[in-house]
NUPA-183015 format. One record per residue (C-alpha): residue in three letters; x, z negated, y. Coordinates in nm, 4 decimals. Each point is the difference from the previous one (the first is absolute). Last residue first. Example, Ala and Ser with C-alpha at 12.3 -4.5 7.8 and 13.67 -1.06 7.14 Angstrom:
- res / u / w / v
- Ser / 1.3670 / -0.7140 / -0.1060
- Ala / -0.1370 / -0.0660 / -0.3440
END
This chain:
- res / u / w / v
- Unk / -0.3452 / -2.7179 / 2.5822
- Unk / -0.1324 / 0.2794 / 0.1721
- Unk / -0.0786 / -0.2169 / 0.3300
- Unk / 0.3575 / -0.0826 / 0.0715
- Unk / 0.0907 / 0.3723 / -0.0246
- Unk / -0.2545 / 0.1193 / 0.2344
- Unk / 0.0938 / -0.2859 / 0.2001
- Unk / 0.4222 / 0.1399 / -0.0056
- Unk / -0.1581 / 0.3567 / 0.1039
- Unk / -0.1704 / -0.1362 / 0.3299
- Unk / 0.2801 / -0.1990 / 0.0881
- Unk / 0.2823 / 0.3268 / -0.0537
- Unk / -0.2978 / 0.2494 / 0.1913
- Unk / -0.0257 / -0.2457 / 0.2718
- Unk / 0.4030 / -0.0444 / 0.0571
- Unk / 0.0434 / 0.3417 / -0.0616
- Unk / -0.2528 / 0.0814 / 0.2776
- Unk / 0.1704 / -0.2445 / 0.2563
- Unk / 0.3097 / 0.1146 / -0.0852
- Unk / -0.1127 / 0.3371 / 0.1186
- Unk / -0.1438 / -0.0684 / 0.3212
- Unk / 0.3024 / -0.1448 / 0.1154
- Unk / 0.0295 / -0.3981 / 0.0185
- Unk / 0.0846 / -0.1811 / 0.3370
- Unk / -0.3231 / -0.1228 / 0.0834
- Unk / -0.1478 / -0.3069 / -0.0253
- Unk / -0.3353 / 0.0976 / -0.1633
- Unk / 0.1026 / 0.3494 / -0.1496
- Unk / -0.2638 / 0.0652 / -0.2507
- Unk / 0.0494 / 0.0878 / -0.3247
- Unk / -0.1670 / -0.3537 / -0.1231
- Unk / 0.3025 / -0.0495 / -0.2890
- Unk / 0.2456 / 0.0454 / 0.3225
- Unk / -0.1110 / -0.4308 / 0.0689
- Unk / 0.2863 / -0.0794 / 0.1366
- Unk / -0.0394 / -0.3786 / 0.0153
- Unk / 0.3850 / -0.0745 / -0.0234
- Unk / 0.1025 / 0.0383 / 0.3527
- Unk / 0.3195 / -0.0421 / 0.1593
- Unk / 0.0750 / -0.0280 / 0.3626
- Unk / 0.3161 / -0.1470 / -0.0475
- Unk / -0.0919 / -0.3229 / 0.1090
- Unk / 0.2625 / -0.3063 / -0.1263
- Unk / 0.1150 / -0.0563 / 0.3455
- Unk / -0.3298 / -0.1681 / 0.0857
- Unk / 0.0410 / -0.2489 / -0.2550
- Unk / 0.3703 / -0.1067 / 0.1494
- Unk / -0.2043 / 0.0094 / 0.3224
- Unk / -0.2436 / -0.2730 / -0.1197
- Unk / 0.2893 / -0.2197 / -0.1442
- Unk / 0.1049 / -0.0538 / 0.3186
- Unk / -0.3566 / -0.0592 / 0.1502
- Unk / -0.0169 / -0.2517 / -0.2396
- Unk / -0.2784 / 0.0284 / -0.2777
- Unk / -0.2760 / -0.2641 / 0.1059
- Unk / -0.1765 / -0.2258 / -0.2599
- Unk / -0.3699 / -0.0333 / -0.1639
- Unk / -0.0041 / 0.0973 / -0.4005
- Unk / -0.3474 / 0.1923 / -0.0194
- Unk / 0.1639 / 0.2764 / -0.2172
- Unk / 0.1302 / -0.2789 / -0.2627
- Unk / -0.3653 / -0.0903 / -0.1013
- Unk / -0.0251 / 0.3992 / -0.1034
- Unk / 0.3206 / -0.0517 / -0.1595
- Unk / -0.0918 / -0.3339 / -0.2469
- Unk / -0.3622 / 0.1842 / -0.0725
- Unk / 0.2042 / 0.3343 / -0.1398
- Unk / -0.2159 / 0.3323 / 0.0357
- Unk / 0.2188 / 0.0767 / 0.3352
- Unk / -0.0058 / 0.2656 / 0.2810
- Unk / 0.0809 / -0.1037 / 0.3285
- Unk / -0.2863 / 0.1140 / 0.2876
- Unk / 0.1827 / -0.0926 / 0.3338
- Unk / -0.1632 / 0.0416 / 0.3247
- Unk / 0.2236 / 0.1174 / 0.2399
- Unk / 0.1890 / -0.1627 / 0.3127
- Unk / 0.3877 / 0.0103 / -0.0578
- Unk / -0.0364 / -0.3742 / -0.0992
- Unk / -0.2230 / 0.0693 / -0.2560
- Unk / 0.2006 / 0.2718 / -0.1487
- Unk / 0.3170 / -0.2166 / -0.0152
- Unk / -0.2450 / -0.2800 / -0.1624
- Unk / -0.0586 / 0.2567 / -0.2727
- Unk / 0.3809 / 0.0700 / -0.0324
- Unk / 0.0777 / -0.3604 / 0.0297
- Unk / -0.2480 / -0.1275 / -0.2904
- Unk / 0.1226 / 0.3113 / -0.2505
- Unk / 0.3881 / -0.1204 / 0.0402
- Unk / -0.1486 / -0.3436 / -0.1252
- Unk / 0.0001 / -0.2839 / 0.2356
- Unk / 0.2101 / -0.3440 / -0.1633
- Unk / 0.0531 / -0.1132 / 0.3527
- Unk / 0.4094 / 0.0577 / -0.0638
- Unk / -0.0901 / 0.3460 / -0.1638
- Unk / -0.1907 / 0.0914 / 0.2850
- Unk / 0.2347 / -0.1254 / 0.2287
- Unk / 0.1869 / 0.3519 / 0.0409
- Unk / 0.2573 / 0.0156 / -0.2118
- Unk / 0.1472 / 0.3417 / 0.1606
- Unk / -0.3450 / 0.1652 / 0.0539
- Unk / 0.1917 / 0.3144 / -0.0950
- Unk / 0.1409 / -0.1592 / -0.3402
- Unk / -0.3421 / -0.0891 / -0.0785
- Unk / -0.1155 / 0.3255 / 0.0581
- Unk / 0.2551 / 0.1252 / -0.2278
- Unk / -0.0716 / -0.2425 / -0.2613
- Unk / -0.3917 / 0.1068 / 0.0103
- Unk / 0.0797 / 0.3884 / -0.0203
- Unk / -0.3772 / 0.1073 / 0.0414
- Unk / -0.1413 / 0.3178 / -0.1299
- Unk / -0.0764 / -0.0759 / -0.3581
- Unk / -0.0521 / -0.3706 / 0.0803
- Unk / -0.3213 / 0.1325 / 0.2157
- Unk / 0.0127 / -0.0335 / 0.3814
- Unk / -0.0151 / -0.3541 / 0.1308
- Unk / -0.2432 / 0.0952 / 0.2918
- Unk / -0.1524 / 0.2330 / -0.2319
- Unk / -0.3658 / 0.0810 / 0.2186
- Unk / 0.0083 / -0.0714 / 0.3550
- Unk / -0.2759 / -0.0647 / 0.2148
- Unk / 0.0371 / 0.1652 / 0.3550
- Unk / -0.2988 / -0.1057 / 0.2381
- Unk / -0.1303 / 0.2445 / 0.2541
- Unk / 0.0337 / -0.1314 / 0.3798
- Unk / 0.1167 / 0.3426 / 0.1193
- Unk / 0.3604 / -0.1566 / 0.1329
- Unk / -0.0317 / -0.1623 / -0.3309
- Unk / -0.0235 / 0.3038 / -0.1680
- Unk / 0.2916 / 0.1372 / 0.2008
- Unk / 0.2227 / -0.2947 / -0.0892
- Unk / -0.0622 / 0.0288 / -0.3651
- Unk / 0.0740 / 0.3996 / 0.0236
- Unk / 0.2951 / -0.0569 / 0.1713
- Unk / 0.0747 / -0.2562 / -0.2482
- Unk / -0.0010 / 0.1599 / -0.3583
- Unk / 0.1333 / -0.2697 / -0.1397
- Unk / 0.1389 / 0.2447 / -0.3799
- Unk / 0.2449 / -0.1287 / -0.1665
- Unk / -0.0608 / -0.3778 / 0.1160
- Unk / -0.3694 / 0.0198 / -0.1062
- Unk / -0.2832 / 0.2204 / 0.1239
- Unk / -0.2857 / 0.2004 / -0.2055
- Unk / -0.2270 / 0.0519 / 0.2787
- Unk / -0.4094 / -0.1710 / 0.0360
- Unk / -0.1490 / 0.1666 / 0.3565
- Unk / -0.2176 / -0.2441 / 0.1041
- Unk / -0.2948 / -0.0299 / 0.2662
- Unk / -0.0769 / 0.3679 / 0.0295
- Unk / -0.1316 / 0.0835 / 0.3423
- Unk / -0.4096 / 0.0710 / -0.0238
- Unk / -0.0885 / 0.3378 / 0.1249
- Unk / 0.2628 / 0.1761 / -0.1516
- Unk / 0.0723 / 0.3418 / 0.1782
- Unk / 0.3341 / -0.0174 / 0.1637
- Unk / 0.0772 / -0.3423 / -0.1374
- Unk / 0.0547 / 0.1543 / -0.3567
- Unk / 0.2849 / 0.2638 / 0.1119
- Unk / 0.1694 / -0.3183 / 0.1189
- Unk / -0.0030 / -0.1503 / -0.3165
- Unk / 0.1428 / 0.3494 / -0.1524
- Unk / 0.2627 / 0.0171 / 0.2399
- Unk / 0.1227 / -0.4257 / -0.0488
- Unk / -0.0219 / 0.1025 / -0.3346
- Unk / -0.3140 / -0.1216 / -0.2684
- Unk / 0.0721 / -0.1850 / -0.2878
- Unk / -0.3584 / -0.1868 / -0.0480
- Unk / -0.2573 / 0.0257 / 0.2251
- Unk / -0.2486 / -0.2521 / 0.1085
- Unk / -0.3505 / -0.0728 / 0.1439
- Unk / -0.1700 / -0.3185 / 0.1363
- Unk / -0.3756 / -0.1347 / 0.0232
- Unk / -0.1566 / 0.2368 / -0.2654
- Unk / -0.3807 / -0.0542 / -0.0627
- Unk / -0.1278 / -0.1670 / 0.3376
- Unk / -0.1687 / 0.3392 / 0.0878
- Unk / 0.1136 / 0.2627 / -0.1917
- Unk / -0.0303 / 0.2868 / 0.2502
- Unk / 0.0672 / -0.2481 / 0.3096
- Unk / 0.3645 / 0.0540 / 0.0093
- Unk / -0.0358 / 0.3524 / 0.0017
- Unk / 0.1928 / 0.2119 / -0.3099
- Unk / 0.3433 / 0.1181 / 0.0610
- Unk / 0.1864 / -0.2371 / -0.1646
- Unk / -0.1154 / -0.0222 / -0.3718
- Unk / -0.0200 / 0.3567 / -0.1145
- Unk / 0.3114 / 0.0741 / 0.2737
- Unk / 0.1795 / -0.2337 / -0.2295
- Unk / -0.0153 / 0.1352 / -0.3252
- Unk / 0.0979 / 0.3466 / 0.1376
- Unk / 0.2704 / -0.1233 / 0.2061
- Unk / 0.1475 / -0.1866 / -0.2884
- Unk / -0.0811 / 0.2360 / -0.2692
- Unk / 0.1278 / -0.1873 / -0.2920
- Unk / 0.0585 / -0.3272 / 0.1749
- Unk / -0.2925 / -0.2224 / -0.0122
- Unk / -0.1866 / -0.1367 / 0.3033
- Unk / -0.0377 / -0.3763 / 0.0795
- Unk / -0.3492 / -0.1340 / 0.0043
- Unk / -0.0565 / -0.3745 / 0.1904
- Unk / -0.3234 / -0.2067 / 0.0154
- Unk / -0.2138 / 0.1984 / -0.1765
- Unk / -0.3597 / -0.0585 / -0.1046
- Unk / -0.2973 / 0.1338 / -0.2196
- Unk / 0.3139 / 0.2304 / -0.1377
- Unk / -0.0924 / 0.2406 / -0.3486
- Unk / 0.2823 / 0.1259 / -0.0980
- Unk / -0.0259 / 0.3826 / -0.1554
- Unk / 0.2753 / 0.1638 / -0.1945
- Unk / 0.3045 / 0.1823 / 0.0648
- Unk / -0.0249 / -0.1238 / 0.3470
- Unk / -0.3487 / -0.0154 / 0.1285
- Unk / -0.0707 / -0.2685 / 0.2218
- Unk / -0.3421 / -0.1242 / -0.0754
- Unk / -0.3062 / -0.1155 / 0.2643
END
């Protein structure tokens, strides 16, 4: 049995296979609208990766098997709750990617002016540590990134972010994302015309024709 996705993979057994965004619907109908019994005991759970509340529910009109996660970019600018508290409502698991968005996009000493000395500097918890708890609490999976032993040990830190502080996290969402991802041309989340989309593929596929000719 292989999965073919730019090139073969060769599964004996799966335990969990999340879809890729390029084509979301595409990708996903592959995977979802087979029979449960057409592998066998091969795949055992099946997820998609940055799909709407509309596309998700475009899914569970002809999937055979309900997706068990739907994976989201989430973090304080962007909590996407209605669509957190609808998957849950449809018993699929949210897991968030960038809980602590990247230092590019994040204003640390504003936030920490927002949380208004919020205990975590008291308890010694880094700004990172109550922004992945924060999504814990809410309900999601969290999936921080980090290459650096000393953070990755720092993302298991046990503690409970007040309520207070909670809704001073909440207040931050402005419904902004930062995985726009125009260099596909296709308009996954909306909101872009048909012709930024095509500059935006013709711009990214121009710039690797560059990077390759060096």
């Amino acid at each position: 049995m292989s999965f073919t996705s730019g090139s073969p993979v060769s599964l004996d057994y799966c335990v969990f296979f999340l879809t890729a965004l390029d084509e979301p619907l595409l990708s996903a109908t592959v995977l979802l609208s087979y029979h449960p019994n057409t592998y066998g005991d091969l795949l055992h759970l099946l997820g998609i990766s940055n799909f709407t509340k509309e596309e998700t529910e475009e899914i569970l009109h002809f999937a055979e098997i309900k997706p068990a996660v739907n994976q989201i970019e989430a973090h304080p600018y962007l909590q996407q709750p209605d669509l957190l508290e609808w998957s849950q409502k449809h018993g699929i698991v949210v897991a968030v990617y960038s809980p602590p968005p990247r230092k590019q996009h994040l204003r640390p000493s504003k936030v920490h002016r927002q949380l208004g000395g919020h205990s975590h500097r008291s308890r010694r918890q880094s700004l990172a540590q109550v922004l992945v708890q924060s999504a814990v609490q809410r309900g999601t999976v969290v999936l921080p990134k980090s290459v650096t032993p000393s953070r990755i040990a720092e993302n298991f830190a046990d503690f409970e972010v007040p309520a207070s502080a909670m809704d001073r996290i909440n207040a931050f969402d402005r419904k902004h994302r930062y995985n726009m991802p125009i260099r596909l041309g296709v308009n996954i989340f909306g909101g872009h015309a048909a012709e930024k989309l095509r500059r935006g593929r013709q711009d990214w596929t121009e710039k690797q024709r560059e990077l390759k000719g060096r």
